[in-house]
Residue frames relative to the residue before (quaternion, step in Angstrom):
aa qw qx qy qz dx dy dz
X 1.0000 0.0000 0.0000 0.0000 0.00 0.00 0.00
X 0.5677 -0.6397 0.5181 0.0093 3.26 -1.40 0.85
X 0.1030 0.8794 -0.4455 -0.1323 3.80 -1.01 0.22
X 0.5683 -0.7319 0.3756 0.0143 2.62 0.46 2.29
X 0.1505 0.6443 -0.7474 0.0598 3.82 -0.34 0.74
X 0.1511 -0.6924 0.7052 0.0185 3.43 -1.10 0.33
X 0.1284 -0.7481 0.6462 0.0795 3.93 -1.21 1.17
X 0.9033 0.3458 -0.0474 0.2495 3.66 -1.51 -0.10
X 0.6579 -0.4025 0.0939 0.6296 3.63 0.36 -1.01
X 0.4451 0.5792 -0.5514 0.4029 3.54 0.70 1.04
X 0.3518 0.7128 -0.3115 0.5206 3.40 1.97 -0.99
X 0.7517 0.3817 -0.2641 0.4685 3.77 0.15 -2.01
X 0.8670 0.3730 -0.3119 0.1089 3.24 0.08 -1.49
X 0.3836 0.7184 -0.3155 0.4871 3.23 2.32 -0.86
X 0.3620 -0.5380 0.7120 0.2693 4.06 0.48 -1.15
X 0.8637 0.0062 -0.1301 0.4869 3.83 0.10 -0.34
X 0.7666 -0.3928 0.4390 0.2557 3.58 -1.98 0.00
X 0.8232 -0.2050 0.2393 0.4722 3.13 0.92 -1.81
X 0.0894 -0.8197 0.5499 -0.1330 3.49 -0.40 1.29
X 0.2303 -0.7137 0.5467 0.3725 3.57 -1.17 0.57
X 0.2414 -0.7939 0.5581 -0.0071 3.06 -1.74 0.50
X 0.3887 -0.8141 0.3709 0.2204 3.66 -0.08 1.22
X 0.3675 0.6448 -0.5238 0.4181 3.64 -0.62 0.39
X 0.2586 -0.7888 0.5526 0.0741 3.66 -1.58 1.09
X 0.6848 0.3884 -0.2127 0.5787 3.45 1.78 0.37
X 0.5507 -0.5193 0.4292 0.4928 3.93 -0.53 0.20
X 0.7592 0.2760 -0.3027 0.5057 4.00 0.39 -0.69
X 0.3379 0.5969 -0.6022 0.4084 3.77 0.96 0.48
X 0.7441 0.5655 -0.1666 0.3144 3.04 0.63 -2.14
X 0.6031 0.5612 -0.2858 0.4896 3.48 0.87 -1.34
X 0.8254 0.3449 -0.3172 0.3150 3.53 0.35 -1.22
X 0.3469 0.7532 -0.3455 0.4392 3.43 1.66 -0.23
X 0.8182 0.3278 -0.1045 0.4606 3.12 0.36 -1.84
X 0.6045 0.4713 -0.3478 0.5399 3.83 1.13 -0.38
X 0.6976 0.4123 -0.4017 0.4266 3.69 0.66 0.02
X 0.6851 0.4245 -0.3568 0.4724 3.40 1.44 -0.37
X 0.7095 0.4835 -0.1873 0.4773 3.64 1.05 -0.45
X 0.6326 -0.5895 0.3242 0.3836 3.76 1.25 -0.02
X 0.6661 -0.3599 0.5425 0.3640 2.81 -2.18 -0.81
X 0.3540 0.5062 -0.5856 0.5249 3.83 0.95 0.27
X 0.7908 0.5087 -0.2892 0.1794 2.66 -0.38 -1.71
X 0.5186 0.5072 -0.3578 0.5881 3.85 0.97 -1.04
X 0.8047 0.2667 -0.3965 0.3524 3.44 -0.43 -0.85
X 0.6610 0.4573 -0.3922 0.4473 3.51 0.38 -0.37
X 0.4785 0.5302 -0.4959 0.4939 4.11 1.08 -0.12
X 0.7576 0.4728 -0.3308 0.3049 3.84 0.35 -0.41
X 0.6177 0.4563 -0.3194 0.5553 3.05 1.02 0.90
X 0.7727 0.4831 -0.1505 0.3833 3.33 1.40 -0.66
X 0.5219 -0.6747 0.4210 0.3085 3.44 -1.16 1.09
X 0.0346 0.6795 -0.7196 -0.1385 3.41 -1.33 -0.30
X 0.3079 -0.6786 0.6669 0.0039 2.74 -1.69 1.90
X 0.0478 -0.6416 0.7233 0.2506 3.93 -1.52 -0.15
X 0.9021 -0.0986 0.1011 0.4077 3.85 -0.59 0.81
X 0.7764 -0.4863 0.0958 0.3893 2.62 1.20 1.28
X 0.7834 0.1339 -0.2780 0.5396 3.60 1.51 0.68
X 0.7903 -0.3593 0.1745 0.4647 3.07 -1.24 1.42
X 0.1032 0.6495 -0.7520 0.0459 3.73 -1.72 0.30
X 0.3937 -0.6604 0.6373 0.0522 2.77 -1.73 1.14
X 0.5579 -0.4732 0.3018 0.6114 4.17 -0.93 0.02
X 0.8340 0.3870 -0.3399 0.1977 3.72 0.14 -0.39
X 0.0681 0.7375 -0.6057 0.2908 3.43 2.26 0.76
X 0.2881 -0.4661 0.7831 0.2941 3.64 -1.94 -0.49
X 0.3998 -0.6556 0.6150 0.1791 3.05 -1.33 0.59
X 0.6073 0.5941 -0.2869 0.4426 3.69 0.81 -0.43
């Protein structure tokens, strides 16, 4: 599991801050959290960064 922080209008569209989330790569996670949170949610990933511990990651980072 993952810990999904979320900022801005993923924050709004999600309803919360932070949530875990299962998945062993950053685009595991994302697709996790974009099936539980919708079509908002995609559209508002296409603008957004994604960090693991504090530096930049791409979908095939590991989260672990």
């Amino acid at each position: 599991m993952a810990r999904l922080r979320l900022f801005a209008i993923l924050r709004e569209t999600a309803g919360t801050g932070s949530l875990e989330v299962p998945g062993a790569t950053v685009q595991e996670v994302v697709d996790q959290a974009t099936l539980r949170f919708g079509p908002a949610f995609a559209r508002a990933l296409l603008t957004a960064q994604t960090w693991v511990n504090g530096e930049r990651a791409g979908p095939a980072t590991p989260t672990r």
